[in-house]
PDB file of N, H, CA, C and O in Angstrom:
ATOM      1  N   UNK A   1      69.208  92.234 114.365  1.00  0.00           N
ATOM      2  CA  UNK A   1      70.035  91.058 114.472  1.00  0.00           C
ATOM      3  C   UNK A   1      71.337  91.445 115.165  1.00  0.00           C
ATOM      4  O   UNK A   1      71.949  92.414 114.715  1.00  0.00           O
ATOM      5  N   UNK A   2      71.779  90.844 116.121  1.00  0.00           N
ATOM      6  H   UNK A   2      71.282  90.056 116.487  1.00  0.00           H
ATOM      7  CA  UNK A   2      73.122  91.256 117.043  1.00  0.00           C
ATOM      8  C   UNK A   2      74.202  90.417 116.654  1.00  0.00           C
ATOM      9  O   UNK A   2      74.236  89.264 117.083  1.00  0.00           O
ATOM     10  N   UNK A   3      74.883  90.747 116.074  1.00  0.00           N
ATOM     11  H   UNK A   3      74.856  91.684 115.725  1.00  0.00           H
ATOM     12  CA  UNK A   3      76.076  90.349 115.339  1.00  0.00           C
ATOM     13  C   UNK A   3      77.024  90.458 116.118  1.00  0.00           C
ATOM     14  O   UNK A   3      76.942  91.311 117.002  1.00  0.00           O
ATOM     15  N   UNK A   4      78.519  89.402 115.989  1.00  0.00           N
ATOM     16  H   UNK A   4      78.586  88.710 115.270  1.00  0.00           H
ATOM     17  CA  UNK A   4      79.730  89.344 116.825  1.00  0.00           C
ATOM     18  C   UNK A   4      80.769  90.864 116.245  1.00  0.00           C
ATOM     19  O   UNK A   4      80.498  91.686 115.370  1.00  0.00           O
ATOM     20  N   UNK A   5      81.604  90.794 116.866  1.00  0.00           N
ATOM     21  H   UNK A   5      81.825  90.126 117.576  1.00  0.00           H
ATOM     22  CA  UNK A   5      82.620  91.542 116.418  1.00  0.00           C
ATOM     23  C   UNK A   5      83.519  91.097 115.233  1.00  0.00           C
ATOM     24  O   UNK A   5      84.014  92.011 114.574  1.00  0.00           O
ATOM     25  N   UNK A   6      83.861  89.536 114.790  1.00  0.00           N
ATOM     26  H   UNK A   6      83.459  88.793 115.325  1.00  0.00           H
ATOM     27  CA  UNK A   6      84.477  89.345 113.873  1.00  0.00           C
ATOM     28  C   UNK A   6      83.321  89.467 112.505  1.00  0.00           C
ATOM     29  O   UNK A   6      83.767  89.708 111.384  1.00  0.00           O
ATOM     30  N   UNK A   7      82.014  89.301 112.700  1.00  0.00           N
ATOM     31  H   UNK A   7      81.652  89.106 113.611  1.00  0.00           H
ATOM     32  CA  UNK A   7      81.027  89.255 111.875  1.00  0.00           C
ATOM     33  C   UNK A   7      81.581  91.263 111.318  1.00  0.00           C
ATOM     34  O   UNK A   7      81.921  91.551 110.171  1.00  0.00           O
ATOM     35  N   UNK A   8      81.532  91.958 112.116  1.00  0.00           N
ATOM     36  H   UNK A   8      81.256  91.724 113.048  1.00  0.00           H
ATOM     37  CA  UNK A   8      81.584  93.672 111.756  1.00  0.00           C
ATOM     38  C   UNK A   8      82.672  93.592 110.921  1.00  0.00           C
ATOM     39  O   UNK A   8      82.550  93.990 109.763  1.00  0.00           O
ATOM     40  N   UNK A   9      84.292  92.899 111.529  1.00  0.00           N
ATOM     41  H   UNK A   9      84.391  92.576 112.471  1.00  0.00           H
ATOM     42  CA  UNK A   9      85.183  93.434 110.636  1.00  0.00           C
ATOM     43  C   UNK A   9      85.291  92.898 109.117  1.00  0.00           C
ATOM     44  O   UNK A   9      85.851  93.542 108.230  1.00  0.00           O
ATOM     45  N   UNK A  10      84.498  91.250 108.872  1.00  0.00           N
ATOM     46  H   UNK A  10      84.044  90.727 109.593  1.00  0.00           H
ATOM     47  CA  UNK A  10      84.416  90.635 107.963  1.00  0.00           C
ATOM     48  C   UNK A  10      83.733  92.221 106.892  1.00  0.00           C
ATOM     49  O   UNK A  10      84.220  92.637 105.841  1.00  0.00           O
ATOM     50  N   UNK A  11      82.623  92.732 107.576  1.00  0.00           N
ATOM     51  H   UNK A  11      82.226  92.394 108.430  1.00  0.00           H
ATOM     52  CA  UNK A  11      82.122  93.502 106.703  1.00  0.00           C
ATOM     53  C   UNK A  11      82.623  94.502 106.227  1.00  0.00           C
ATOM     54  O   UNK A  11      82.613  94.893 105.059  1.00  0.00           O
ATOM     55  N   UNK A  12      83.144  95.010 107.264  1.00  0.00           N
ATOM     56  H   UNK A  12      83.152  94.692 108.212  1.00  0.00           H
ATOM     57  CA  UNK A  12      84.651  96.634 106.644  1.00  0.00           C
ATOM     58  C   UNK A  12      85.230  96.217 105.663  1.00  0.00           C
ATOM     59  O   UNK A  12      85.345  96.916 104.657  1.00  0.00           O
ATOM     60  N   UNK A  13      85.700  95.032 105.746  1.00  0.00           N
ATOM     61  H   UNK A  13      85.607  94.464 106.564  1.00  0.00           H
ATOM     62  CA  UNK A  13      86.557  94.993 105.064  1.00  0.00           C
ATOM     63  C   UNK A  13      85.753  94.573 103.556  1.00  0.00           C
ATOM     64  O   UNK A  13      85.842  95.427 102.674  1.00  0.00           O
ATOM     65  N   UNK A  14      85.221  93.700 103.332  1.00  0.00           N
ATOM     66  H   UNK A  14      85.149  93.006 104.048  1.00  0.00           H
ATOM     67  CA  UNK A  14      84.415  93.586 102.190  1.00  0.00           C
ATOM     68  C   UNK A  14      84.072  94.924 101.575  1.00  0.00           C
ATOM     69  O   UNK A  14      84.192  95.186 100.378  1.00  0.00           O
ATOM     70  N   UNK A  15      83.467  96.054 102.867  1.00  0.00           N
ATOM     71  H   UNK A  15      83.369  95.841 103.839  1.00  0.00           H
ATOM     72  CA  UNK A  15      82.657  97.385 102.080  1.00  0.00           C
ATOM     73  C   UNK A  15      83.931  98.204 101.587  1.00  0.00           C
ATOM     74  O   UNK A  15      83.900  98.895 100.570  1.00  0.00           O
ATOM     75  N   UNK A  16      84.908  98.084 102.291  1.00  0.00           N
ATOM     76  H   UNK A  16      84.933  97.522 103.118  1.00  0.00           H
ATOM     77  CA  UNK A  16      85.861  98.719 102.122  1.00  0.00           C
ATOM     78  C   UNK A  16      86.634  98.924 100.834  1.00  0.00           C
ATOM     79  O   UNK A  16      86.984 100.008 100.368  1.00  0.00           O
ATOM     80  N   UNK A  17      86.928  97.254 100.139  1.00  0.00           N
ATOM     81  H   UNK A  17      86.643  96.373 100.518  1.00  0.00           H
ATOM     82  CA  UNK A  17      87.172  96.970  98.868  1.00  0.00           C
ATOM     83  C   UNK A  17      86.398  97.204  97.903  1.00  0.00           C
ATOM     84  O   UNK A  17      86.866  97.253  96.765  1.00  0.00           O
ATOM     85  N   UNK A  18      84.846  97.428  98.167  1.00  0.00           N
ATOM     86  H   UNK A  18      84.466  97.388  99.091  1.00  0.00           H
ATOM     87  CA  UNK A  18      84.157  97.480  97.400  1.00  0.00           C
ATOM     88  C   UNK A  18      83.688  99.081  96.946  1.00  0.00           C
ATOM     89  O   UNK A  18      83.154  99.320  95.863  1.00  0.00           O
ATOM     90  N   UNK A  19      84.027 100.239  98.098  1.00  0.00           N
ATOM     91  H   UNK A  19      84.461 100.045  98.978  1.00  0.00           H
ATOM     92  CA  UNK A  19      84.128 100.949  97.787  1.00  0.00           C
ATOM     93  C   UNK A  19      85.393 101.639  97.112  1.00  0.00           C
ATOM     94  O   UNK A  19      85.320 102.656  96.422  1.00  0.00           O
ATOM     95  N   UNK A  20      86.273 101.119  97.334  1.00  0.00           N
ATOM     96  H   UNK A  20      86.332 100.293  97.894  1.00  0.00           H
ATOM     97  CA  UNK A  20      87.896 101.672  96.454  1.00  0.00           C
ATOM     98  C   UNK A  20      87.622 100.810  94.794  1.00  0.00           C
ATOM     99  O   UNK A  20      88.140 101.337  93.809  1.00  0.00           O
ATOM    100  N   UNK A  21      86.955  99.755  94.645  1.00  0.00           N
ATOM    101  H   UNK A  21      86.534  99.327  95.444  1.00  0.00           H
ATOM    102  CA  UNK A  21      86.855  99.387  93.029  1.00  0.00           C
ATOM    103  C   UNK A  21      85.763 100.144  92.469  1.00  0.00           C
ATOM    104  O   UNK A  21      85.701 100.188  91.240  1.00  0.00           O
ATOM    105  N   UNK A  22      85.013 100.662  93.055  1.00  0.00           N
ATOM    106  H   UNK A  22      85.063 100.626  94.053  1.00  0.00           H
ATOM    107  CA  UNK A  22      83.641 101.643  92.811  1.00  0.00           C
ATOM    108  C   UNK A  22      83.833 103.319  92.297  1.00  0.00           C
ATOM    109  O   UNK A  22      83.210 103.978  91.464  1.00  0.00           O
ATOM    110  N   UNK A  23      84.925 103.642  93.149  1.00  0.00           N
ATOM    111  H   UNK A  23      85.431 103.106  93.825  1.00  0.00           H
ATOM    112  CA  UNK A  23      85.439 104.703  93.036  1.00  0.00           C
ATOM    113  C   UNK A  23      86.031 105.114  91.864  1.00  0.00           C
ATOM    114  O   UNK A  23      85.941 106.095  91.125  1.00  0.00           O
ATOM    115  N   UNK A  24      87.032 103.490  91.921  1.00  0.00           N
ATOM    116  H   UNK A  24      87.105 102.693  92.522  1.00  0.00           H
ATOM    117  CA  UNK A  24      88.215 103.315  90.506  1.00  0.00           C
ATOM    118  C   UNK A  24      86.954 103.655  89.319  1.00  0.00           C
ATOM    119  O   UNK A  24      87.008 104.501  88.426  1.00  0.00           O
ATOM    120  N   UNK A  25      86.005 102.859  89.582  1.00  0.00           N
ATOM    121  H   UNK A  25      85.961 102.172  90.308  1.00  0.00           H
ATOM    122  CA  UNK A  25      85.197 102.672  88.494  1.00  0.00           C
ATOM    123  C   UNK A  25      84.243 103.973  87.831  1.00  0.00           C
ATOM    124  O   UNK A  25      83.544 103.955  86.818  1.00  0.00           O
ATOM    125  N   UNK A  26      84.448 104.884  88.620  1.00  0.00           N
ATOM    126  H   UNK A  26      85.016 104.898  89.443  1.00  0.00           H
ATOM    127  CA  UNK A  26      83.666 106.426  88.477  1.00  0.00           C
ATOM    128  C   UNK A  26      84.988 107.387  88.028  1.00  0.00           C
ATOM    129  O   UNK A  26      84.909 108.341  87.254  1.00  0.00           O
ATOM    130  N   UNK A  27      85.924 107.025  88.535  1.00  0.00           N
ATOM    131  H   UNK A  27      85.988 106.250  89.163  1.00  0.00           H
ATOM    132  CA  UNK A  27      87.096 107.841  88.456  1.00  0.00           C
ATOM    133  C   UNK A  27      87.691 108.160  86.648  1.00  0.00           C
ATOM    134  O   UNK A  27      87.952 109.199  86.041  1.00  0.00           O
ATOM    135  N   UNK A  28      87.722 106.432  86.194  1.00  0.00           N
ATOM    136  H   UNK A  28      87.510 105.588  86.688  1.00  0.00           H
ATOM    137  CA  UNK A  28      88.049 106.454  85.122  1.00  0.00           C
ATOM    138  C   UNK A  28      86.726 105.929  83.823  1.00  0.00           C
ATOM    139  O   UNK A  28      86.995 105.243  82.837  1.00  0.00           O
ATOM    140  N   UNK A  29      85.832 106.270  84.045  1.00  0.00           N
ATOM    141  H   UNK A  29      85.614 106.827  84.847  1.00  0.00           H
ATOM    142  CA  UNK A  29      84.855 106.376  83.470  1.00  0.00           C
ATOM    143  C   UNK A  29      85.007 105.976  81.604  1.00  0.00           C
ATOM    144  O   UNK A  29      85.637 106.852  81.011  1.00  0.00           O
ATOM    145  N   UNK A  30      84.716 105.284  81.069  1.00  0.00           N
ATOM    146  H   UNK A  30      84.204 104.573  81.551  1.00  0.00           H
ATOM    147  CA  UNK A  30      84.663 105.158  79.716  1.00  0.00           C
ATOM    148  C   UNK A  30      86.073 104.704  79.668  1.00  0.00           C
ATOM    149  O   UNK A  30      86.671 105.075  78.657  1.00  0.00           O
ATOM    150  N   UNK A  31      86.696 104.051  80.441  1.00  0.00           N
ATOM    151  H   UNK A  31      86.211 103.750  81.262  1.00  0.00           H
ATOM    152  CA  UNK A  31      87.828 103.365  80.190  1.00  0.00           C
ATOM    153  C   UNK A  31      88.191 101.806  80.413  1.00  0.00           C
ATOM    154  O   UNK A  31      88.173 101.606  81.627  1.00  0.00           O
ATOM    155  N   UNK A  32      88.507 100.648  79.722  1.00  0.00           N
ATOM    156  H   UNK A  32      88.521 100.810  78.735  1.00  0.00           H
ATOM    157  CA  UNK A  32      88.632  99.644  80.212  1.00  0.00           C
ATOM    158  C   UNK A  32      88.825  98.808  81.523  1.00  0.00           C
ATOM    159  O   UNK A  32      88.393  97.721  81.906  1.00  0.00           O
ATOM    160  N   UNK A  33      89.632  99.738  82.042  1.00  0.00           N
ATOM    161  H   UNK A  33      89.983 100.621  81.731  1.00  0.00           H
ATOM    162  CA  UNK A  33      89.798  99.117  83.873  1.00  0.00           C
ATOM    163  C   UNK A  33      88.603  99.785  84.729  1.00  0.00           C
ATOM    164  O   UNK A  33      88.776  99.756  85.947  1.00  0.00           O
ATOM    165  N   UNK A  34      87.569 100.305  84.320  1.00  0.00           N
ATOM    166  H   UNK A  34      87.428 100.329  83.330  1.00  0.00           H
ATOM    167  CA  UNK A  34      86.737 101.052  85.293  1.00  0.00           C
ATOM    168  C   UNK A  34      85.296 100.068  84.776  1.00  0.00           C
ATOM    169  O   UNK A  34      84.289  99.972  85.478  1.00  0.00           O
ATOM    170  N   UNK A  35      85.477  99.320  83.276  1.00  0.00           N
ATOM    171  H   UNK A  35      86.295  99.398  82.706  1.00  0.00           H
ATOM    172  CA  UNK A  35      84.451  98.373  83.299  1.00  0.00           C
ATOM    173  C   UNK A  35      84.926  96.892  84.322  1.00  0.00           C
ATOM    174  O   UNK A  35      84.155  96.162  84.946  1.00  0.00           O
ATOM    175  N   UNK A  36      86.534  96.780  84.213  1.00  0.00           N
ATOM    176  H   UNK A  36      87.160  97.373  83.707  1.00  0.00           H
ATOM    177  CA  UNK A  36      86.645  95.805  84.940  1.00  0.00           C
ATOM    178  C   UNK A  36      86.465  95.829  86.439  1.00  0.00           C
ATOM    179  O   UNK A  36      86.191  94.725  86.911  1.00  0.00           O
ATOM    180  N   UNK A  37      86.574  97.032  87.476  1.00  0.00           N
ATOM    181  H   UNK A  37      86.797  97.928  87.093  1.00  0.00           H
ATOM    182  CA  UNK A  37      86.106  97.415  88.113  1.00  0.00           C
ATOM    183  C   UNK A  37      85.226  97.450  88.806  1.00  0.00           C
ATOM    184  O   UNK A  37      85.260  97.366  90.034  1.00  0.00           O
ATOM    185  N   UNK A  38      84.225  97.591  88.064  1.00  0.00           N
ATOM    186  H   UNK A  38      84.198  97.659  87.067  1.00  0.00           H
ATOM    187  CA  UNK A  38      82.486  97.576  88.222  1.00  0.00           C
ATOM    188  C   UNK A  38      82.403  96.226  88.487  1.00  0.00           C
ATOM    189  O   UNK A  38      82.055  95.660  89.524  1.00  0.00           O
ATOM    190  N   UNK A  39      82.749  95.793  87.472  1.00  0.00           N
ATOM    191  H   UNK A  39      83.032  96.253  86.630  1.00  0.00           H
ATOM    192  CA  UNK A  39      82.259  94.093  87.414  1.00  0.00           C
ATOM    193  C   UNK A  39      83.206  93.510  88.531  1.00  0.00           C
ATOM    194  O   UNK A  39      82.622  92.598  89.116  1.00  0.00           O
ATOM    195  N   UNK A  40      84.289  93.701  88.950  1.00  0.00           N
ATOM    196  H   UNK A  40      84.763  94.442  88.475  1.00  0.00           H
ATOM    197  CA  UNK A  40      84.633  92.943  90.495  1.00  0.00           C
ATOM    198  C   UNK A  40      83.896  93.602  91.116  1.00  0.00           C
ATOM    199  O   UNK A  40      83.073  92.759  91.472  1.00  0.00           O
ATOM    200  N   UNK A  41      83.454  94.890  91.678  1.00  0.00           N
ATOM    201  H   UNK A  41      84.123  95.575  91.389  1.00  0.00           H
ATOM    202  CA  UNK A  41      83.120  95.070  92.786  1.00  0.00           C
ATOM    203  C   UNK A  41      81.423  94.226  92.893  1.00  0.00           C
ATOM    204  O   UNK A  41      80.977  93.704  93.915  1.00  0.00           O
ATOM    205  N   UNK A  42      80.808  94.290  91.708  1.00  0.00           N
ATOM    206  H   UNK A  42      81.170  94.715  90.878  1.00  0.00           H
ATOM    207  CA  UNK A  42      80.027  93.200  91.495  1.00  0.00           C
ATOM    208  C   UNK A  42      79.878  92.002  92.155  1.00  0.00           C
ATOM    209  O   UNK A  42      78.900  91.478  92.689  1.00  0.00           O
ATOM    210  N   UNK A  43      81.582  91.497  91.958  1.00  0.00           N
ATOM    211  H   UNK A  43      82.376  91.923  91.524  1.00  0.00           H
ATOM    212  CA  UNK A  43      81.165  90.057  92.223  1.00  0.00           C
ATOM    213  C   UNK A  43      81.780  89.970  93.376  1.00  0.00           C
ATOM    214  O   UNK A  43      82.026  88.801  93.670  1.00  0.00           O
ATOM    215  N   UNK A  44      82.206  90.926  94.326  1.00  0.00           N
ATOM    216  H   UNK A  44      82.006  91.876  94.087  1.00  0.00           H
ATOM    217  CA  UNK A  44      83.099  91.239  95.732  1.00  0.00           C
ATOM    218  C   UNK A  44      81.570  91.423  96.515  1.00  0.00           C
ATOM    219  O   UNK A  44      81.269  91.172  97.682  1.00  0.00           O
ATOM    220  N   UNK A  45      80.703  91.984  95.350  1.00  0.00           N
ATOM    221  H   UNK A  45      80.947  92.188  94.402  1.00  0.00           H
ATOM    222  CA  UNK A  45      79.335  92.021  96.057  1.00  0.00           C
ATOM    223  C   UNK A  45      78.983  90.817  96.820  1.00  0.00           C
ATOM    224  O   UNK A  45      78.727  90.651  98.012  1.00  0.00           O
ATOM    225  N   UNK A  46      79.044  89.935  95.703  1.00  0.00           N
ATOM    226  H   UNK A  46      79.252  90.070  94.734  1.00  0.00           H
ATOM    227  CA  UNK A  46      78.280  88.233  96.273  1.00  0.00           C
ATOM    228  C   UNK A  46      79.135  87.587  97.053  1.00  0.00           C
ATOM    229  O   UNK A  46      78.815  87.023  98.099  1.00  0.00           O
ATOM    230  N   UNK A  47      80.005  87.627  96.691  1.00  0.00           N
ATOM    231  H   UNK A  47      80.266  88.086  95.841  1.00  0.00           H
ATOM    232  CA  UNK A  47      81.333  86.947  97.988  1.00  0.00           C
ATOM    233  C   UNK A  47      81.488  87.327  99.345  1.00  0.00           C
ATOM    234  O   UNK A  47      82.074  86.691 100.221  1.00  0.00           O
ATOM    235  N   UNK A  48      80.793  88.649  99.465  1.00  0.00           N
ATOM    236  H   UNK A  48      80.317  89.166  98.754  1.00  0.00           H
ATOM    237  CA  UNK A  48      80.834  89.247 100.591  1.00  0.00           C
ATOM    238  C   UNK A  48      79.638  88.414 101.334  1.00  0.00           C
ATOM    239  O   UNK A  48      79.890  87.768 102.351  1.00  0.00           O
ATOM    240  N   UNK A  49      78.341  88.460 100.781  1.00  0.00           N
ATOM    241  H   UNK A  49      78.136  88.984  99.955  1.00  0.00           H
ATOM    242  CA  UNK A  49      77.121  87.744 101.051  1.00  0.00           C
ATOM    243  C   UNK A  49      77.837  86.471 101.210  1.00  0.00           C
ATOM    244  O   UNK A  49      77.739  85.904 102.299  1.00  0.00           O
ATOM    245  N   UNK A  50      78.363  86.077 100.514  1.00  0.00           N
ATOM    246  H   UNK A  50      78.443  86.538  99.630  1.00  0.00           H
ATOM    247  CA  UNK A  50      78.119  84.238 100.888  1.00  0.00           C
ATOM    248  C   UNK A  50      79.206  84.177 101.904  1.00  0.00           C
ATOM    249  O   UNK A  50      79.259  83.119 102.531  1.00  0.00           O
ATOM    250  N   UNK A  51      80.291  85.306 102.267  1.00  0.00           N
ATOM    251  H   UNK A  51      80.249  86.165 101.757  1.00  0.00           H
ATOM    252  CA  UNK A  51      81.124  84.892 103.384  1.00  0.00           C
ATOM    253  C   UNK A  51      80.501  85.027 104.875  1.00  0.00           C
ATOM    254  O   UNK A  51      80.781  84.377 105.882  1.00  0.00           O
ATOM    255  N   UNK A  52      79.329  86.345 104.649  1.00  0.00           N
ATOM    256  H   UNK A  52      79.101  86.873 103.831  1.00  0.00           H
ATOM    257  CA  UNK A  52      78.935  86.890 105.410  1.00  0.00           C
ATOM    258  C   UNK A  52      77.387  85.925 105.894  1.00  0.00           C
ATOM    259  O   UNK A  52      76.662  86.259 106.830  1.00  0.00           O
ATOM    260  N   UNK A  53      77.245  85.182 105.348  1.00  0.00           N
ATOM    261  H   UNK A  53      77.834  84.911 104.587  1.00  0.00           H
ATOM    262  CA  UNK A  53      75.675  84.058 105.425  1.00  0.00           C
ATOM    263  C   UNK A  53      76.658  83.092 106.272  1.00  0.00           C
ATOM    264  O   UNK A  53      76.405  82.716 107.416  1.00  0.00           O
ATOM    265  N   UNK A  54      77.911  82.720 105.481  1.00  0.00           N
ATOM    266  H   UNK A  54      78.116  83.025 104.551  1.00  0.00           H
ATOM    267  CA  UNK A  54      78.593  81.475 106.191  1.00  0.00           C
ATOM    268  C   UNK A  54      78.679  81.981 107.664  1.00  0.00           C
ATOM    269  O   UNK A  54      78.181  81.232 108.504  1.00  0.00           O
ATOM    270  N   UNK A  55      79.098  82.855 107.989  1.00  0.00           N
ATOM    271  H   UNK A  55      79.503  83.464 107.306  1.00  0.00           H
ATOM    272  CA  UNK A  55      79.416  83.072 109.187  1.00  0.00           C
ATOM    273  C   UNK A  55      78.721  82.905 110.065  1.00  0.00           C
ATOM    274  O   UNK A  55      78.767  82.184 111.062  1.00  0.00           O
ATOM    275  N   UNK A  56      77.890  83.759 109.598  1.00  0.00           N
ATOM    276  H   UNK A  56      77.853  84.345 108.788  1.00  0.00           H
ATOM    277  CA  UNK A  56      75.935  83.586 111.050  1.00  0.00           C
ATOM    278  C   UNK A  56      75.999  82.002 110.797  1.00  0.00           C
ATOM    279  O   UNK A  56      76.425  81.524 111.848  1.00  0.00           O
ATOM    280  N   UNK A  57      75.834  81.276 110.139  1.00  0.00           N
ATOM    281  H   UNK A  57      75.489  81.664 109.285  1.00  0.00           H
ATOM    282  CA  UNK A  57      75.785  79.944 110.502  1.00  0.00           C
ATOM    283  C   UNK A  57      77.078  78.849 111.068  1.00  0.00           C
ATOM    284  O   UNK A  57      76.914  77.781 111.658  1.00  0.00           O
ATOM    285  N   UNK A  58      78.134  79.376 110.751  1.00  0.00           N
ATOM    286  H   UNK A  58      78.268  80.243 110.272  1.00  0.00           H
ATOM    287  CA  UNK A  58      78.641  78.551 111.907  1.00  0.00           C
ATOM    288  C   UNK A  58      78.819  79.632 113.466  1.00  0.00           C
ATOM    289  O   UNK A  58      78.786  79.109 114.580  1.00  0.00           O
ATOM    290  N   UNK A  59      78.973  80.917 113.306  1.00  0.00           N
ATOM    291  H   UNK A  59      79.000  81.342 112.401  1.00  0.00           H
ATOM    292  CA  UNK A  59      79.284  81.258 114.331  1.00  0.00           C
ATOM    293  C   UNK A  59      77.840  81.059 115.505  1.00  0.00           C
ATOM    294  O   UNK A  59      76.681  80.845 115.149  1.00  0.00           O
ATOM    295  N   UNK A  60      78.254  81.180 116.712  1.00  0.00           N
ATOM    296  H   UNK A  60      79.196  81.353 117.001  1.00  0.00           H
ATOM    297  CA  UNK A  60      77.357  80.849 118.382  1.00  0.00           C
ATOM    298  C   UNK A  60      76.702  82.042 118.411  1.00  0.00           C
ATOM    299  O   UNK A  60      75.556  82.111 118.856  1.00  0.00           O
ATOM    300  N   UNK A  61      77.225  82.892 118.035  1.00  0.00           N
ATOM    301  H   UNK A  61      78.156  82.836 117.674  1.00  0.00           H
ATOM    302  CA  UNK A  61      77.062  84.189 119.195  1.00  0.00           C
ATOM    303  C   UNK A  61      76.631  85.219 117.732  1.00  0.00           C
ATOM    304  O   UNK A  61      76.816  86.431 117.841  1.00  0.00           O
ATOM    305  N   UNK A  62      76.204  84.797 116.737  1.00  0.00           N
ATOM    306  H   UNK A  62      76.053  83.813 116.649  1.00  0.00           H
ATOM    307  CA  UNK A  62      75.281  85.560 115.549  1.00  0.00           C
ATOM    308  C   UNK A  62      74.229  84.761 115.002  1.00  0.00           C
ATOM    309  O   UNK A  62      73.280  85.285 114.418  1.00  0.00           O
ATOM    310  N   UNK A  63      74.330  83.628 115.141  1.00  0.00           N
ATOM    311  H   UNK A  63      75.101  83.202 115.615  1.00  0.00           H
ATOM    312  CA  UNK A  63      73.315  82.900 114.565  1.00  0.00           C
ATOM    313  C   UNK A  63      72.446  82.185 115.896  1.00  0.00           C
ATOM    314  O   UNK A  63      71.469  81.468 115.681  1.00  0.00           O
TER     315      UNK A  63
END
């Protein structure tokens, strides 16, 4: 699938966050902010998908 250039940075940046709450979440292990952690990067998971679905459909030049 040939994707635009704003489609790539949408994704850095999503993977990006999702790897720094992932990290947090290994880092501090058995501690309250590393369950909260998990569970955003969780749901940074699906937000990423549904920003990243929206896009191919309105954008020309990915969908």
């Amino acid at each position: 699938m040939k994707t635009c250039h704003q489609f790539a940075v949408l994704r850095e940046e999503y993977e990006r966050e999702i790897g720094y709450l992932s990290a947090h979440s290994q880092r501090h292990a058995g501690r309250p902010s590393a369950k909260a952690s998990a569970k955003q990067a969780t749901t940074t998971k699906a937000r990423m998908a549904r920003a990243l679905s929206g896009h191919v459909r309105r954008c020309p030049e990915c969908g």
